[in-house]
C-alpha positions as CSV (number, residue, x, y, z in Angstrom):
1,X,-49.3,72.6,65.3
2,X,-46.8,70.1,63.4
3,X,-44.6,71.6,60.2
4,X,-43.7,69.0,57.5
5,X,-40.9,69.3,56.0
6,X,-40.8,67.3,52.3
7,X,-37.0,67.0,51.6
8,X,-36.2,65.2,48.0
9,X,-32.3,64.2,48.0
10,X,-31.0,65.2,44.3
11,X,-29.3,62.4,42.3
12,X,-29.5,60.1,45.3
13,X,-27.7,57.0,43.6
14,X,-25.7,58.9,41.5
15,X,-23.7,60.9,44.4
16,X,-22.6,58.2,46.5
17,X,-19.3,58.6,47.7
18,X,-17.5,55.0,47.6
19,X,-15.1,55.9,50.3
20,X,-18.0,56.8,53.0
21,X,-19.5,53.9,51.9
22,X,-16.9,51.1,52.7
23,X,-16.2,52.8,56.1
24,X,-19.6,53.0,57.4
25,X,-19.9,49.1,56.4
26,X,-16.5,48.1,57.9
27,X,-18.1,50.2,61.3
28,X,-21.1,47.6,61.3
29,X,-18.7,44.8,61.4
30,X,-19.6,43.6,57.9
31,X,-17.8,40.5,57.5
32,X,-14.7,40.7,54.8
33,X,-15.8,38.4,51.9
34,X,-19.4,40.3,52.0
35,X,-17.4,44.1,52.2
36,X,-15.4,42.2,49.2
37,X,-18.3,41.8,47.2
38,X,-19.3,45.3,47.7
39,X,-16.0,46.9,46.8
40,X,-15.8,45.0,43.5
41,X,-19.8,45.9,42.6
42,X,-18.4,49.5,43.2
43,X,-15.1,49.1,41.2
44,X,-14.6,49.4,37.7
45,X,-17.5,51.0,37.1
46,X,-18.4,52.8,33.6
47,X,-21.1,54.4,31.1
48,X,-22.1,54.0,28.0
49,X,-24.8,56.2,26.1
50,X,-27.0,54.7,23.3
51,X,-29.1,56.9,20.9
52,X,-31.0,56.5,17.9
53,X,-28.0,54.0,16.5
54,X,-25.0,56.2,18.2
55,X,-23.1,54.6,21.1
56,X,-20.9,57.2,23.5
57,X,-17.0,56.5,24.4
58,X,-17.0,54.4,27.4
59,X,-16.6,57.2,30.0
60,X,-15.7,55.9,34.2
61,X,-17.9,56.3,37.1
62,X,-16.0,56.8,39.9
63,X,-19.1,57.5,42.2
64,X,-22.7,56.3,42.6
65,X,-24.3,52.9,42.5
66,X,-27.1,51.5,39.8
67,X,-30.6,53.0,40.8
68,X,-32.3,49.5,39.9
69,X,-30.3,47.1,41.2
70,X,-31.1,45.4,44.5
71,X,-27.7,45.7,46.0
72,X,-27.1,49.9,45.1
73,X,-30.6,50.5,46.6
74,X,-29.0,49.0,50.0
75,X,-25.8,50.7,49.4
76,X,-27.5,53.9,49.3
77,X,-29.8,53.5,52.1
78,X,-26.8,52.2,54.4
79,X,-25.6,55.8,53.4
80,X,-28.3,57.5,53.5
81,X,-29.7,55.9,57.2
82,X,-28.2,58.7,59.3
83,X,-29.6,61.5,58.2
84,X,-32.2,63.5,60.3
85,X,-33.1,63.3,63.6
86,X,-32.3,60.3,66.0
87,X,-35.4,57.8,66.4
88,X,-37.1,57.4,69.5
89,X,-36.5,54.7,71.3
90,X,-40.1,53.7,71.1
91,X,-41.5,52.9,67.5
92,X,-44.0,55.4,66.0
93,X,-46.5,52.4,65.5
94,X,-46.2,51.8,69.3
95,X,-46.4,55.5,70.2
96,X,-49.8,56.2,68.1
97,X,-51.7,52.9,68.9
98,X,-51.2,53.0,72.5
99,X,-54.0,54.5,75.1
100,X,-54.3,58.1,75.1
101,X,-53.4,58.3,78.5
102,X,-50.1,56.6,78.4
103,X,-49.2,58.4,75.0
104,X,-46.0,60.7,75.4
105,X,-45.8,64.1,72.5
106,X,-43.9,63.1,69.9
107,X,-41.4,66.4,69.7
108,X,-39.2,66.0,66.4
109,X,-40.1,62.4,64.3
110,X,-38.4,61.7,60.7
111,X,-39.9,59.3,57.9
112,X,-38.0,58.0,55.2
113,X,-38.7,56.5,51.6
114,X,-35.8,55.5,49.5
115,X,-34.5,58.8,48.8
116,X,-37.2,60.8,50.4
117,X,-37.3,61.9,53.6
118,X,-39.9,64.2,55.8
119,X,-39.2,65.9,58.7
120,X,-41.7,66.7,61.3
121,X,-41.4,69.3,64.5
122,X,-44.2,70.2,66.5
123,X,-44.6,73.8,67.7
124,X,-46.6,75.6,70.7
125,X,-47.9,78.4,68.7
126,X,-49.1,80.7,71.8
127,X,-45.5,80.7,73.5
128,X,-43.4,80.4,70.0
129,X,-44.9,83.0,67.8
130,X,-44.2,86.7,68.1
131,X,-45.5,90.2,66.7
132,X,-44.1,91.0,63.1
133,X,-42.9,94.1,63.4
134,X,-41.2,94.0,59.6
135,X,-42.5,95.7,56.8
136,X,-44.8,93.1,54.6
137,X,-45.3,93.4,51.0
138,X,-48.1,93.4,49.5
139,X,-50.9,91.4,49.2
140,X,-50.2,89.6,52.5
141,X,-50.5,86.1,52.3
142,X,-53.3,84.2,53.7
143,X,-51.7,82.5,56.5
144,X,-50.2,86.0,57.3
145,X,-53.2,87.9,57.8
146,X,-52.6,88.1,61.6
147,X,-49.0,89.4,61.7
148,X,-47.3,87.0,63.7
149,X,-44.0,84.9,62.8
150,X,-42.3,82.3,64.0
151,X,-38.2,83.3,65.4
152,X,-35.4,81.7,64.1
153,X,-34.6,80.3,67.5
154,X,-38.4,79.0,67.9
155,X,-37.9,77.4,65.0
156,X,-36.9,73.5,65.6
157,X,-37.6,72.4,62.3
158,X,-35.1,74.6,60.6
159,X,-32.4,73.0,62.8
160,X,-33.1,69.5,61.5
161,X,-32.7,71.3,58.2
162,X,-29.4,72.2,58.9
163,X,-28.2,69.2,60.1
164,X,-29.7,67.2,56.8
165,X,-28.0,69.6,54.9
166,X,-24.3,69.2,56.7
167,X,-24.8,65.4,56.3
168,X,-25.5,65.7,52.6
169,X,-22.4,68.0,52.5
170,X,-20.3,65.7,54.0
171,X,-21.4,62.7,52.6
172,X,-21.1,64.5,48.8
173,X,-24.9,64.7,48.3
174,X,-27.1,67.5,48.1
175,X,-30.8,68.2,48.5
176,X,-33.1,69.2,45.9
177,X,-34.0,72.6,47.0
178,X,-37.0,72.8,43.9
179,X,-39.1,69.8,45.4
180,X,-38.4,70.5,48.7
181,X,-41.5,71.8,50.3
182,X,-43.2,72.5,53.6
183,X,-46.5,72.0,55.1
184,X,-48.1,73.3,58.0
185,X,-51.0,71.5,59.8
186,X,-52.9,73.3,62.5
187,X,-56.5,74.1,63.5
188,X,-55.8,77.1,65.4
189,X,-57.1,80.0,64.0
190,X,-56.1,82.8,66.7
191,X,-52.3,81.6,65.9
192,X,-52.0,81.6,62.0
193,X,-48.5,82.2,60.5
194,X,-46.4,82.1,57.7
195,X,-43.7,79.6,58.4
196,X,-40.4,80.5,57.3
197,X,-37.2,77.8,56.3
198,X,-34.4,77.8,54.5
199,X,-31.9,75.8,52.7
200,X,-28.7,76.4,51.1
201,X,-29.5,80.2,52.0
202,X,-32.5,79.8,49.4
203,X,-36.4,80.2,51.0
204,X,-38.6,76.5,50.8
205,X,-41.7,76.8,49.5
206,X,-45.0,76.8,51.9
207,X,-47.8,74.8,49.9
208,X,-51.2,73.4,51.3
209,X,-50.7,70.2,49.4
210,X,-47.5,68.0,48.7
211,X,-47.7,64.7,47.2
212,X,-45.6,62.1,49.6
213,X,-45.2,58.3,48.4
214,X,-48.3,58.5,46.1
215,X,-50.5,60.1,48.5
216,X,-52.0,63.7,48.2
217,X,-51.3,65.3,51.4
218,X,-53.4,68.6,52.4
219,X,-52.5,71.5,55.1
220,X,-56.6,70.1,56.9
221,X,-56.0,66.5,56.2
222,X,-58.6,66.2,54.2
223,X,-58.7,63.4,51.6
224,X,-60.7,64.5,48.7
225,X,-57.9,65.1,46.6
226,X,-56.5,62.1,47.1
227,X,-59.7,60.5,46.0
228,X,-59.4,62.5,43.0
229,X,-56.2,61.7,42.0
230,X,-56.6,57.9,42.1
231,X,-59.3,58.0,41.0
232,X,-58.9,59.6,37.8
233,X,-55.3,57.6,37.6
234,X,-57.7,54.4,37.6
235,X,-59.9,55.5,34.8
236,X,-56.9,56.2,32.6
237,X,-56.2,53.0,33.0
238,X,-59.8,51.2,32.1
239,X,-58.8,51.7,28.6
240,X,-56.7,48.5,28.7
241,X,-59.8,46.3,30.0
242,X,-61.6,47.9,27.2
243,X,-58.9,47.2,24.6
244,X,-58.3,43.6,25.8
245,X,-61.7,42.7,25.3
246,X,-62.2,44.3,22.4
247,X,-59.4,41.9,21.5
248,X,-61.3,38.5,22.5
249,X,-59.5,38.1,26.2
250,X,-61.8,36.1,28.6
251,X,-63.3,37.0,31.4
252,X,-60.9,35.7,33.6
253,X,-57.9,37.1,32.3
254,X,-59.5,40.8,31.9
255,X,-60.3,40.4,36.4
256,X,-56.7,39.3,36.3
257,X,-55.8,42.7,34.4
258,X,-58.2,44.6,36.8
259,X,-56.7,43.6,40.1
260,X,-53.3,44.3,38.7
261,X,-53.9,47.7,37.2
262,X,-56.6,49.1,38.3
263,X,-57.4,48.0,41.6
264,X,-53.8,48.4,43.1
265,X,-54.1,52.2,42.2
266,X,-57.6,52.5,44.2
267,X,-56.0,50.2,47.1
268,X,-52.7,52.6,47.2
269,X,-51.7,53.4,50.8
270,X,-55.7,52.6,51.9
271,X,-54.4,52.4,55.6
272,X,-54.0,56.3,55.8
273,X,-56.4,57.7,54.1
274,X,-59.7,54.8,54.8
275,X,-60.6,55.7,58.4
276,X,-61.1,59.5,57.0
277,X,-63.5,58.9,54.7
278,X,-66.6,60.5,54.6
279,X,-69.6,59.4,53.0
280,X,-70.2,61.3,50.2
């Protein structure tokens, strides 16, 4: 069995610690006009609030980088690189494509978007679960029905956990514990259980389905909500084609409009999801 764990980092962009930052470039060897540059995009920073005719008092911001700009999205992921577990020395494209008999388990595996990260561990559910001998309230969950559990020190997932959250600690970030969420997938059916994490001494919550970079994730890997969800996004957004020709737009310019709106929702992340398809 593999648990999931989808970890959201709160106010990525705005928590970065300036200080961190610099060192970890001057580590890489980052020459000294480019580590200039950086230094005086992250110096002399400030806000200012417009509403409804009102402008704010120019307040500083001593911390963080601009979430839209080019250069704070590499500022942030230079800061944010380190976190989770160590990569393989062999790339997960290499490990998953190569013949089945060569293949080595992948144990513990980390995947990173931006400021999203998920962190896999995969479990031997006959040796690592054990009787629950607690008392359970009631109703008992479904994946509980069998009264197993999975020990703290079976638990290598929770581990990772720990270490994210002592990086984000000492790095001046923190996790957002309400969009954090954790997946199990397994087709055993004799070894069922409730998985069990925690961070910041607060329970994560076990769902079936998690939405990860767009893509509608579900417990049996099955891919008919995904379907569902573009393909309801795409028919929200036929009402332009509509409108546009309504409007007298030609032919050519409404296919433009298509492929641009429409299209790249249907086409969204089709390498993971096309070879499960099923034909109805």
């Amino acid at each position: 069995a593999t648990l999931l764990a989808g970890v959201d980092i709160s106010k990525g962009f705005n928590n970065i610690y300036h200080c961190k930052l610099v060192t970890l470039l001057s580590s890489m060897n980052v020459p000294s006009w480019l580590l200039k540059i950086v230094v005086s995009y992250l110096s002399g920073r400030t806000l200012t609030l417009r509403h409804r005719g009102h402008t704010s008092d120019t307040e500083p911001m001593p911390g963080g980088t601009a979430a839209g700009a080019p250069l704070g999205l590499f500022c942030f992921l230079v800061l944010f690189n380190k976190a989770g577990p160590a990569e393989s020395k062999t790339a997960i494209g290499e490990q998953i494509t190569a013949p089945r008999r060569r293949r080595k388990p992948m144990v513990k595996k980390k995947v990173k978007w931006v400021d999203d990260m998920s962190l896999m561990a995969a479990l031997h559910l006959p040796t690592a679960l054990v009787p629950d001998t607690r008392p359970v309230p009631r109703p008992v969950p479904y994946r509980g029905r069998l009264g197993l559990r999975l020990p703290r020190e079976n638990n290598p997932l929770q581990d990772e956990l720990d270490s994210l959250e002592e990086f984000t600690r000492q790095n001046l970030m923190s996790c957002n514990q309400k969009k954090t969420k954790v997946l199990l997938f397994s087709r055993m059916k004799k070894y069922d259980f409730l998985p069990e994490l925690q961070m910041g001494g607060q329970d994560i919550e076990v769902v079936e389905e998690m939405k990860i970079v767009g893509f509608q994730l579900r417990s049996d890997l099955k891919t008919i909500s995904n379907t569902r969800y573009i393909i309801k996004k795409a028919y929200a957004r036929m009402w332009i084609l509509r409108r546009l020709k309504a409007l007298g737009a030609k032919k050519h310019r409404l296919i433009n409009v298509l492929e641009m709106r429409v299209l790249s929702v249907l086409t969204l992340g089709v390498p993971a999801w096309d070879c499960m398809l099923t034909e109805q």
